[in-house]
PyMOL Python script that loads the backbone (N, CA, C, O; Angstrom):
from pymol import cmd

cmd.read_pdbstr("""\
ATOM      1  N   UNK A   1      -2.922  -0.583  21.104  1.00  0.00           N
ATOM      2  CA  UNK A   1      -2.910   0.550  20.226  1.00  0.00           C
ATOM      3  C   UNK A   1      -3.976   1.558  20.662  1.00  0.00           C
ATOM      4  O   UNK A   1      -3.842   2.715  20.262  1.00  0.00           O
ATOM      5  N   UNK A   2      -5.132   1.214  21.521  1.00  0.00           N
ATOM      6  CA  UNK A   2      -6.040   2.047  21.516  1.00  0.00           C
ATOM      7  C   UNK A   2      -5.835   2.429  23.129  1.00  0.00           C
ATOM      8  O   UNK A   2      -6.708   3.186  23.555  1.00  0.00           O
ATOM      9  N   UNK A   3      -5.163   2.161  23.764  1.00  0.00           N
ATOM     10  CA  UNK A   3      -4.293   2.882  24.784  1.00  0.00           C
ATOM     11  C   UNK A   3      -3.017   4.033  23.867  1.00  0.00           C
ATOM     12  O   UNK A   3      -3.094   5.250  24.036  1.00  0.00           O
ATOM     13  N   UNK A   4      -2.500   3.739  23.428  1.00  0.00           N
ATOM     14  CA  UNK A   4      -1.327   5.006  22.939  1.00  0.00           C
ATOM     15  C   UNK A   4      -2.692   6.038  22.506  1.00  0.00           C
ATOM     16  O   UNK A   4      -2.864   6.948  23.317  1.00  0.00           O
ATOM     17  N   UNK A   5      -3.891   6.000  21.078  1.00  0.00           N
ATOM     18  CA  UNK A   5      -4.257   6.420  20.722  1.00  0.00           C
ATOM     19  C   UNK A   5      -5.354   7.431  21.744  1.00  0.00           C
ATOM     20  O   UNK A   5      -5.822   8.538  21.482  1.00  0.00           O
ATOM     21  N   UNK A   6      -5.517   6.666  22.843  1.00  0.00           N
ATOM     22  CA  UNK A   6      -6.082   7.573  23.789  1.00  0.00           C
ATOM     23  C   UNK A   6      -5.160   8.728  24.545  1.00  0.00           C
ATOM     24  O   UNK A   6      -5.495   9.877  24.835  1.00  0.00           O
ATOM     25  N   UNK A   7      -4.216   8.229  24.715  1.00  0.00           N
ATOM     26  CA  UNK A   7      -3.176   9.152  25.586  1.00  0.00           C
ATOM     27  C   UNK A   7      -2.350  10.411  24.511  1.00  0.00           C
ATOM     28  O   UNK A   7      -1.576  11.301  24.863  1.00  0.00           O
ATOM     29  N   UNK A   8      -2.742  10.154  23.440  1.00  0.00           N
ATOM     30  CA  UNK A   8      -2.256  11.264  22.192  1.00  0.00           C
ATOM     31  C   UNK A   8      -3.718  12.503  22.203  1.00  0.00           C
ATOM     32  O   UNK A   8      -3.688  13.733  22.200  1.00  0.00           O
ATOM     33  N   UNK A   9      -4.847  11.580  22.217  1.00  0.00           N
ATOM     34  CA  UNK A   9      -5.725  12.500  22.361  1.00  0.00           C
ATOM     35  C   UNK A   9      -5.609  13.344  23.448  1.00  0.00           C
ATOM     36  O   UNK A   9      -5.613  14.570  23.336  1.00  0.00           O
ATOM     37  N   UNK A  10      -5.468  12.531  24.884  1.00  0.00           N
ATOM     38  CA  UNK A  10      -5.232  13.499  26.334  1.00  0.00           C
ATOM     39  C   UNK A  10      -4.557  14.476  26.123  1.00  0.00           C
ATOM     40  O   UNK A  10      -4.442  15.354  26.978  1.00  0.00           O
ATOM     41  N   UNK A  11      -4.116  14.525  25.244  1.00  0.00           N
ATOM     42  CA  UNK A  11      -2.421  15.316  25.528  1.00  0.00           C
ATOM     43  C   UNK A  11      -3.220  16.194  24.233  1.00  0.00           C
ATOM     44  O   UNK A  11      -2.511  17.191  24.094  1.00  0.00           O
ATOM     45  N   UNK A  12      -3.977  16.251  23.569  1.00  0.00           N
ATOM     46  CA  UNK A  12      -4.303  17.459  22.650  1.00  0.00           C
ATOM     47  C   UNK A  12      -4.135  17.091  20.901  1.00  0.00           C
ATOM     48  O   UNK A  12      -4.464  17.772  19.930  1.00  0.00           O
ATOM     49  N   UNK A  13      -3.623  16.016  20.963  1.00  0.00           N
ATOM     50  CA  UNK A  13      -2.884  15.714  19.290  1.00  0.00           C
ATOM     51  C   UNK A  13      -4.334  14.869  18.940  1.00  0.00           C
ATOM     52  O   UNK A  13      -5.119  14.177  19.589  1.00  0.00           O
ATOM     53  N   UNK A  14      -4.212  15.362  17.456  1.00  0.00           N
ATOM     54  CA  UNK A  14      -5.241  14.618  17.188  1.00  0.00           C
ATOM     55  C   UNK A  14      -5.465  13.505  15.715  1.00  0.00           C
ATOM     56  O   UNK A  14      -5.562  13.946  14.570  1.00  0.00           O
ATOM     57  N   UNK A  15      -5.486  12.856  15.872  1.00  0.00           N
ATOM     58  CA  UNK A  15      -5.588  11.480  15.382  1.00  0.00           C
ATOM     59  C   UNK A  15      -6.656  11.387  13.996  1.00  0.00           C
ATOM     60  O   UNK A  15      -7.881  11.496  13.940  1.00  0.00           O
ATOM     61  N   UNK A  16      -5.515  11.111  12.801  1.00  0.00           N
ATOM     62  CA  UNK A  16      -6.108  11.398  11.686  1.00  0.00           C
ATOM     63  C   UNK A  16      -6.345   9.768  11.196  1.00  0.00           C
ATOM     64  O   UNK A  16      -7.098   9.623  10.233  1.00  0.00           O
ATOM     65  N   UNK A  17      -5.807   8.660  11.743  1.00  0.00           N
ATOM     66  CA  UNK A  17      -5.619   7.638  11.278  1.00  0.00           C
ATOM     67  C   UNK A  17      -4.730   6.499  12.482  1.00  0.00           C
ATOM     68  O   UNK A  17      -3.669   6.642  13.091  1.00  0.00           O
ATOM     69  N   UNK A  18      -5.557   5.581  12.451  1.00  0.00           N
ATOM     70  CA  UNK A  18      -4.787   4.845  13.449  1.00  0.00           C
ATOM     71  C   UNK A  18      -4.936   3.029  13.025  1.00  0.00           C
ATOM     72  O   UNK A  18      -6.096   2.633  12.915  1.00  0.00           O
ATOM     73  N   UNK A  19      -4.282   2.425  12.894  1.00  0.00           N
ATOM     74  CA  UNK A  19      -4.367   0.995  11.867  1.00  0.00           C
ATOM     75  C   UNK A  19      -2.981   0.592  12.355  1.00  0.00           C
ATOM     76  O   UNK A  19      -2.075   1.193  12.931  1.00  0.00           O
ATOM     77  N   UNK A  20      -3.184  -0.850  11.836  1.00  0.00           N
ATOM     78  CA  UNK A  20      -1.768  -1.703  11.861  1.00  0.00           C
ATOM     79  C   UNK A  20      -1.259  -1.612  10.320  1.00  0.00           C
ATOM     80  O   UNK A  20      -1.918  -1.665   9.282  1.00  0.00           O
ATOM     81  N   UNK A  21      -0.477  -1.525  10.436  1.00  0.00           N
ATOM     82  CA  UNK A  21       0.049  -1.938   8.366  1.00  0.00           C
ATOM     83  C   UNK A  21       1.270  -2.775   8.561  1.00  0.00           C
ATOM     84  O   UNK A  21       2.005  -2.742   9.548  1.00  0.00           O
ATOM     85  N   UNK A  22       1.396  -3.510   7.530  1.00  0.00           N
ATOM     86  CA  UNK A  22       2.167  -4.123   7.016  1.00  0.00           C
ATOM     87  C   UNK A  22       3.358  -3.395   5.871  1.00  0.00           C
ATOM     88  O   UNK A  22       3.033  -3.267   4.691  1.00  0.00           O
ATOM     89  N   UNK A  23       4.374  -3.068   6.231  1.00  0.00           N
ATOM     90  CA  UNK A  23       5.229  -2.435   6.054  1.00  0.00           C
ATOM     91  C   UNK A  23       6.563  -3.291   5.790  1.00  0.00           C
ATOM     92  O   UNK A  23       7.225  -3.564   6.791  1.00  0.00           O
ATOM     93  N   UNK A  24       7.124  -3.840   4.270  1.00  0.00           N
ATOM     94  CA  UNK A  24       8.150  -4.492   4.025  1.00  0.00           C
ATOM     95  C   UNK A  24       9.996  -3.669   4.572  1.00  0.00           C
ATOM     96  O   UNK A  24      10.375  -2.498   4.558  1.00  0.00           O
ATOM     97  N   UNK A  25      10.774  -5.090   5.025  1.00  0.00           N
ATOM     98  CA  UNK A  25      11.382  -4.533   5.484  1.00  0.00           C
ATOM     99  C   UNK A  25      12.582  -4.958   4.112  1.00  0.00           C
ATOM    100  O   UNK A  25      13.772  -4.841   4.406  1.00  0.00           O
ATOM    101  N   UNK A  26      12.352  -5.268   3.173  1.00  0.00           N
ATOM    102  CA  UNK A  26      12.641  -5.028   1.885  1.00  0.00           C
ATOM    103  C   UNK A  26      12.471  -5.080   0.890  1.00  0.00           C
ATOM    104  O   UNK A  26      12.202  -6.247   0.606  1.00  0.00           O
ATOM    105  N   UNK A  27      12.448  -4.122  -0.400  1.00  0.00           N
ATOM    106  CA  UNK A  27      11.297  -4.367  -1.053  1.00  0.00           C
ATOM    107  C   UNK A  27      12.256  -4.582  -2.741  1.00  0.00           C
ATOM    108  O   UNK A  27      13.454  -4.335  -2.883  1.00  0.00           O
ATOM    109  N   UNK A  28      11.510  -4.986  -3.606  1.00  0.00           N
ATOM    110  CA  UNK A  28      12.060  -5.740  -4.749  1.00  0.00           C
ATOM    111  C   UNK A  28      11.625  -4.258  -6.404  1.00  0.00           C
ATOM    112  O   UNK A  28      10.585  -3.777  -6.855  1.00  0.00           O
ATOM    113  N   UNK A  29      12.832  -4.131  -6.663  1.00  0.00           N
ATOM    114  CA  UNK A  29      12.500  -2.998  -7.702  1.00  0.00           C
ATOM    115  C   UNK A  29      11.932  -3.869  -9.025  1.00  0.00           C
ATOM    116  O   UNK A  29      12.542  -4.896  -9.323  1.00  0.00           O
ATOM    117  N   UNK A  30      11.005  -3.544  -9.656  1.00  0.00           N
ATOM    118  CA  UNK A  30      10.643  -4.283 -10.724  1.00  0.00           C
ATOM    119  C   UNK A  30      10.467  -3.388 -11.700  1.00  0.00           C
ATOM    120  O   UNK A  30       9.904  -2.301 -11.582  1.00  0.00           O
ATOM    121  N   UNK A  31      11.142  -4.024 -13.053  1.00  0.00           N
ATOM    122  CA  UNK A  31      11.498  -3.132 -14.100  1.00  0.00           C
ATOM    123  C   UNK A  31       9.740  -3.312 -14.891  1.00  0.00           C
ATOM    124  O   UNK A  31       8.880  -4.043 -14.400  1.00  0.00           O
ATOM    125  N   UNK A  32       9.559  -2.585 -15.990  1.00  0.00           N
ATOM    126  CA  UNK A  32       8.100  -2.188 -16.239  1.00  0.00           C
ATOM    127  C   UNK A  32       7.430  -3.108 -16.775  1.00  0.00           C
ATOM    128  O   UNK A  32       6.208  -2.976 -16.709  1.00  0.00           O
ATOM    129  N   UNK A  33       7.960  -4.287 -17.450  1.00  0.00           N
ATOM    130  CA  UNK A  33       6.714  -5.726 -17.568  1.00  0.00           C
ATOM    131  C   UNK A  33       6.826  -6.020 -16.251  1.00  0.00           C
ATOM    132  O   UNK A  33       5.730  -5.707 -15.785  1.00  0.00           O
ATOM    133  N   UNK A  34       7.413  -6.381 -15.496  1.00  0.00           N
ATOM    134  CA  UNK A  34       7.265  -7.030 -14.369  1.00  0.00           C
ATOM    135  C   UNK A  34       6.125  -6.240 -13.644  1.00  0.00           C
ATOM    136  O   UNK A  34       4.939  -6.568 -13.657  1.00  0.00           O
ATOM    137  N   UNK A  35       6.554  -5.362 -13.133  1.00  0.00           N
ATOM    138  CA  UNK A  35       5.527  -4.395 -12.525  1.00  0.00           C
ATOM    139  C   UNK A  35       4.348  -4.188 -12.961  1.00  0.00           C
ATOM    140  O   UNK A  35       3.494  -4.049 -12.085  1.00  0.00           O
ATOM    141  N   UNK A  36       3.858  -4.088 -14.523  1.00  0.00           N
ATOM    142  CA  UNK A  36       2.506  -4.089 -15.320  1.00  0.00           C
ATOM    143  C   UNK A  36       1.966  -5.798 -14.846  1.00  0.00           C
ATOM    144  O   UNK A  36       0.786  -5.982 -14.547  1.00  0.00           O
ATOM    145  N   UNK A  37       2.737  -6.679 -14.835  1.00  0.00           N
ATOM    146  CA  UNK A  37       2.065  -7.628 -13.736  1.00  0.00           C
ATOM    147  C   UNK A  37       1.901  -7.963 -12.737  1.00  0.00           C
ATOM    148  O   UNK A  37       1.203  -8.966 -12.588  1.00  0.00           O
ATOM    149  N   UNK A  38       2.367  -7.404 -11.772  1.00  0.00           N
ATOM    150  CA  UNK A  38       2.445  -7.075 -10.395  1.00  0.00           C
ATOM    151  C   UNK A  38       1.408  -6.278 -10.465  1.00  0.00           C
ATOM    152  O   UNK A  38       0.511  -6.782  -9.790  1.00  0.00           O
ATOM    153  N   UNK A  39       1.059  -5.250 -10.957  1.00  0.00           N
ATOM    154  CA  UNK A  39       0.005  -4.484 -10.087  1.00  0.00           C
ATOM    155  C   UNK A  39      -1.446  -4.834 -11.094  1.00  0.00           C
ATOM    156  O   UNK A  39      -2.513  -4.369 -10.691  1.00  0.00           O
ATOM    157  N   UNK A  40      -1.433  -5.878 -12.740  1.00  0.00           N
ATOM    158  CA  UNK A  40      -2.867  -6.045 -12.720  1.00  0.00           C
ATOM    159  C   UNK A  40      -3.098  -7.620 -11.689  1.00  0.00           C
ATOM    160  O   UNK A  40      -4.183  -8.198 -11.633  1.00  0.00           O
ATOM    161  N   UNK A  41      -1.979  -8.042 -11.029  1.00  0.00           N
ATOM    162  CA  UNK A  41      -2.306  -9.418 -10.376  1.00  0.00           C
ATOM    163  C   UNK A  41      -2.870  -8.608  -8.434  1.00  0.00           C
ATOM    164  O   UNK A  41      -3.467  -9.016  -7.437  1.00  0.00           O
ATOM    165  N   UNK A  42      -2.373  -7.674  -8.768  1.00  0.00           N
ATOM    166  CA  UNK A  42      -2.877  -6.997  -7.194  1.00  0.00           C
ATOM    167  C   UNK A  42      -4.093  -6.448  -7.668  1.00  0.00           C
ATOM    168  O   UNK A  42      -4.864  -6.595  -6.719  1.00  0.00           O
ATOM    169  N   UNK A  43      -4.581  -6.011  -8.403  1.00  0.00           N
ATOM    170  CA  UNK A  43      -6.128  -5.421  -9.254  1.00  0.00           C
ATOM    171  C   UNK A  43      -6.879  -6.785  -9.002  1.00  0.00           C
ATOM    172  O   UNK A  43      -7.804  -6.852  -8.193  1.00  0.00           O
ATOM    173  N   UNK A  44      -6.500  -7.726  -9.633  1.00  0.00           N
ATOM    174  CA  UNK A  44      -7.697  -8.916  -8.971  1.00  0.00           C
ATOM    175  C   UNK A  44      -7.638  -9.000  -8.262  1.00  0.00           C
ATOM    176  O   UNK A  44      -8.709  -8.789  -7.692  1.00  0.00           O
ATOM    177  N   UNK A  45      -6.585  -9.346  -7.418  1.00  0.00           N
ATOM    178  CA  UNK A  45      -6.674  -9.954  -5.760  1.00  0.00           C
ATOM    179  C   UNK A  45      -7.801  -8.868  -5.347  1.00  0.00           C
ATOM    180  O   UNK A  45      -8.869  -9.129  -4.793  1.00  0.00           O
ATOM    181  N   UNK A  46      -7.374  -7.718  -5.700  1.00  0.00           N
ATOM    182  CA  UNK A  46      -8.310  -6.459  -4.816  1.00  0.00           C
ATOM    183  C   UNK A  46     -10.049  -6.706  -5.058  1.00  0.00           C
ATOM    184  O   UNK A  46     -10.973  -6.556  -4.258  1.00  0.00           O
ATOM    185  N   UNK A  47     -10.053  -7.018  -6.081  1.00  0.00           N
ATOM    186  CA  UNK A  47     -11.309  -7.405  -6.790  1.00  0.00           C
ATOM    187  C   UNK A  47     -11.966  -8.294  -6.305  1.00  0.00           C
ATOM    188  O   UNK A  47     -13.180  -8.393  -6.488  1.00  0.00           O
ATOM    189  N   UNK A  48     -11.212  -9.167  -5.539  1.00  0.00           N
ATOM    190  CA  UNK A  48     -12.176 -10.649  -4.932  1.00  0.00           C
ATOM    191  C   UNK A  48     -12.648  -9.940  -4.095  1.00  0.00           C
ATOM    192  O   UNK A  48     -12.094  -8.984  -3.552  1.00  0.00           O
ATOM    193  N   UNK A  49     -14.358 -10.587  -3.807  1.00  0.00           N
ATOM    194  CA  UNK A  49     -15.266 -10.420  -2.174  1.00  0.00           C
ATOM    195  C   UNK A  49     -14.635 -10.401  -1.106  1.00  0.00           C
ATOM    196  O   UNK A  49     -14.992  -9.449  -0.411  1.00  0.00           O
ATOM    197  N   UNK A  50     -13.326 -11.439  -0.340  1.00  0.00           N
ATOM    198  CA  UNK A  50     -13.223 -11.945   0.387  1.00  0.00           C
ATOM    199  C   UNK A  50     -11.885 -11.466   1.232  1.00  0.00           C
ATOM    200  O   UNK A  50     -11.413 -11.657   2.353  1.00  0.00           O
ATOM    201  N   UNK A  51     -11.491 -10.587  -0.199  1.00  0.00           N
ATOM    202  CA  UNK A  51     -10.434  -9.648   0.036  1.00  0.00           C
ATOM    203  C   UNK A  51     -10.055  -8.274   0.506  1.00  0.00           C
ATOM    204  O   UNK A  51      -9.647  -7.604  -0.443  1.00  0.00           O
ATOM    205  N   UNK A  52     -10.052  -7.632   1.633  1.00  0.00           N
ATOM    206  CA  UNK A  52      -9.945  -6.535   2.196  1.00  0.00           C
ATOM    207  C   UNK A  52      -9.026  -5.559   2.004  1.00  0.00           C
ATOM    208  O   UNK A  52      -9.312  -4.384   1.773  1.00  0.00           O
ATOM    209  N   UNK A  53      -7.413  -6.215   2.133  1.00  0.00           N
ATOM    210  CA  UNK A  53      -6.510  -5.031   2.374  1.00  0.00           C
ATOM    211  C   UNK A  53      -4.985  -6.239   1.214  1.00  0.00           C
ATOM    212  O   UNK A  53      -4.890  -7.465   1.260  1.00  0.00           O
ATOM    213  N   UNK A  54      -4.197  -5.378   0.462  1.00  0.00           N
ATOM    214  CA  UNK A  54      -3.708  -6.136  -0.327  1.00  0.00           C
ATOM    215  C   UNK A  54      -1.927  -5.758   0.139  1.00  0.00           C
ATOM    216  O   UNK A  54      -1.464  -4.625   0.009  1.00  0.00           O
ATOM    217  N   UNK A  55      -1.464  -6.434   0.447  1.00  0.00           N
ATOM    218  CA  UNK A  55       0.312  -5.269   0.652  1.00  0.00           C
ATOM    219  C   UNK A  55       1.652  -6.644  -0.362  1.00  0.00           C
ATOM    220  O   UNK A  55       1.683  -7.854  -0.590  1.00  0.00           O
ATOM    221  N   UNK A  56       2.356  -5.646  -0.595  1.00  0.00           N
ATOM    222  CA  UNK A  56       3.390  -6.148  -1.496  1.00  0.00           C
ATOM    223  C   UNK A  56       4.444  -5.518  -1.126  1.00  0.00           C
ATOM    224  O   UNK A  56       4.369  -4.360  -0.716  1.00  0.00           O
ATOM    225  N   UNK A  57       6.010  -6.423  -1.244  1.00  0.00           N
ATOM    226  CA  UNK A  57       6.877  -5.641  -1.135  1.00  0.00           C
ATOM    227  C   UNK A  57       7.452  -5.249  -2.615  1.00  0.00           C
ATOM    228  O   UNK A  57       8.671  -5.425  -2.623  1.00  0.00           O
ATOM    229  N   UNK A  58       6.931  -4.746  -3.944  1.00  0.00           N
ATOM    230  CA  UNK A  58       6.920  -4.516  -4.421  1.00  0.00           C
ATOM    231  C   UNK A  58       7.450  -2.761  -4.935  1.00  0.00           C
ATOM    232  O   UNK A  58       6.693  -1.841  -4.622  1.00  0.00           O
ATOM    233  N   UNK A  59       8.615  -2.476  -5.626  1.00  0.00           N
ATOM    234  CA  UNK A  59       8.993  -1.262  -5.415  1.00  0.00           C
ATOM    235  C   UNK A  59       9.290  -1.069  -6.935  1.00  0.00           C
ATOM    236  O   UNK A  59      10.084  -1.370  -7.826  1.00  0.00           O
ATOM    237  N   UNK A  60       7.467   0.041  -6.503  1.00  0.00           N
ATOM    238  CA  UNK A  60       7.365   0.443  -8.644  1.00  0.00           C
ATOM    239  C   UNK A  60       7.918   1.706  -8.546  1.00  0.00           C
ATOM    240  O   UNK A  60       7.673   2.506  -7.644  1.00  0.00           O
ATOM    241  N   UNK A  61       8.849   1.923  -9.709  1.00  0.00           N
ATOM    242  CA  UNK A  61       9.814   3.122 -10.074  1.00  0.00           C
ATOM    243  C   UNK A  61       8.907   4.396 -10.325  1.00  0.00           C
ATOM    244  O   UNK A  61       8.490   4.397 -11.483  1.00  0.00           O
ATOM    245  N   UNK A  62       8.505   5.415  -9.623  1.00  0.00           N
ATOM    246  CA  UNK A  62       8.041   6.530 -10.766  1.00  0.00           C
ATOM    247  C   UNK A  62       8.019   6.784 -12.206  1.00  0.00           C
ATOM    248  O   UNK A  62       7.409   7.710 -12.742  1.00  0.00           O
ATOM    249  N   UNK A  63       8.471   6.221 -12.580  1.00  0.00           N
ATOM    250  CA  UNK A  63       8.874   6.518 -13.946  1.00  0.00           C
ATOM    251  C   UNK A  63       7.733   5.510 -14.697  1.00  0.00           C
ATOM    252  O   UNK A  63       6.731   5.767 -15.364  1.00  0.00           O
ATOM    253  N   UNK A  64       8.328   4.318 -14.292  1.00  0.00           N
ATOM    254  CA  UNK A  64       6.801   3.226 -14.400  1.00  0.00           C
ATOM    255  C   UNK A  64       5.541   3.674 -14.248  1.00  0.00           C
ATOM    256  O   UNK A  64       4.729   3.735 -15.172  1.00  0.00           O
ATOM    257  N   UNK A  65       5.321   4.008 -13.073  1.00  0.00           N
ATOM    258  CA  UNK A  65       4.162   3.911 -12.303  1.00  0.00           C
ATOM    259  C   UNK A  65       3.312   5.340 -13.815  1.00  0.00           C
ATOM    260  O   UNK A  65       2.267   5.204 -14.451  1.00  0.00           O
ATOM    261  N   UNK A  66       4.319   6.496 -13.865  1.00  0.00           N
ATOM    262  CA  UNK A  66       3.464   7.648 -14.745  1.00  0.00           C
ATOM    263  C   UNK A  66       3.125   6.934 -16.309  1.00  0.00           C
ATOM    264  O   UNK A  66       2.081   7.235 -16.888  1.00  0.00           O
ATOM    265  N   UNK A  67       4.244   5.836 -16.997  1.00  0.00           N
ATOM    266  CA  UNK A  67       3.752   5.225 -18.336  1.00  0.00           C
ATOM    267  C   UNK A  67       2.612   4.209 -17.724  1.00  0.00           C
ATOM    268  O   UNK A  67       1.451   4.457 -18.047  1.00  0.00           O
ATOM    269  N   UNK A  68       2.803   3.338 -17.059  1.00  0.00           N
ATOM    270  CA  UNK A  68       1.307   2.862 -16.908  1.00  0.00           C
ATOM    271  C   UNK A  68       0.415   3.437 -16.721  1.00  0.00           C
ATOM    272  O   UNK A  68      -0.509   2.928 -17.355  1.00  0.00           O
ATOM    273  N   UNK A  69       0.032   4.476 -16.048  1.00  0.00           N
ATOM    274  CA  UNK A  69      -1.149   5.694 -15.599  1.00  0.00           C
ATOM    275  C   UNK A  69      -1.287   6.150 -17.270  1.00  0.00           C
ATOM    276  O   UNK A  69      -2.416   6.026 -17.744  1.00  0.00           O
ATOM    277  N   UNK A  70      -0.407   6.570 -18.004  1.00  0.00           N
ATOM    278  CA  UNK A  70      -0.758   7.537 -19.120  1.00  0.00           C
ATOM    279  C   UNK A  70      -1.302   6.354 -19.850  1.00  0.00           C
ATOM    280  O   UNK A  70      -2.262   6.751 -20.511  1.00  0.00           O
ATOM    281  N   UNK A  71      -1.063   4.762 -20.063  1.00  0.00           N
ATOM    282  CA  UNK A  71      -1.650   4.200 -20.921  1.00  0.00           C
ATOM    283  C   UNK A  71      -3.271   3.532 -20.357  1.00  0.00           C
ATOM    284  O   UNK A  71      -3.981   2.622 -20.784  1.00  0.00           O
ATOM    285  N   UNK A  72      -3.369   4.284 -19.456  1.00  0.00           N
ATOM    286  CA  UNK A  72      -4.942   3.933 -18.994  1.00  0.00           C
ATOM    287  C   UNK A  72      -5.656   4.769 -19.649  1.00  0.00           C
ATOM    288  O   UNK A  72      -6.881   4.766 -19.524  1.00  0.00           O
TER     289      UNK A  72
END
""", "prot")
cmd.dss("prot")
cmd.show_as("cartoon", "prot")
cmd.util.cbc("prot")
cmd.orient("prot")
């Protein structure tokens, strides 16, 4: 990766971000209890010391995602 990322620079482009991710190649729609536990069980995980980077194939609806935000 840090060969491509050099040869983008040569060439003039410039590099806002460069990482591996974990990217589901399908992801599971969860209606709004489900999802209100899905994302406070990803809030702890995130929360542990030991824990860095958290990924889910988890696919929260907009619609969800703005009633949970407004009840914070």
């Amino acid at each position: 990766m840090e060969a491509v990322r050099k040869a983008l620079e040569a060439k003039g482009y410039k590099i806002t971000s460069a990482e591996v991710q974990m990217v589901p190649k399908t992801t599971v729609n969860l209606d709004e209890e489900a999802a209100l536990k899905a994302l406070r069980l990803i809030d702890r995980i995130e929360d542990l010391d030991d824990v860095q980077r958290v990924f889910s194939n988890a696919d929260f609806s907009d619609a969800v995602l703005e009633k949970i935000h407004s009840n914070v």
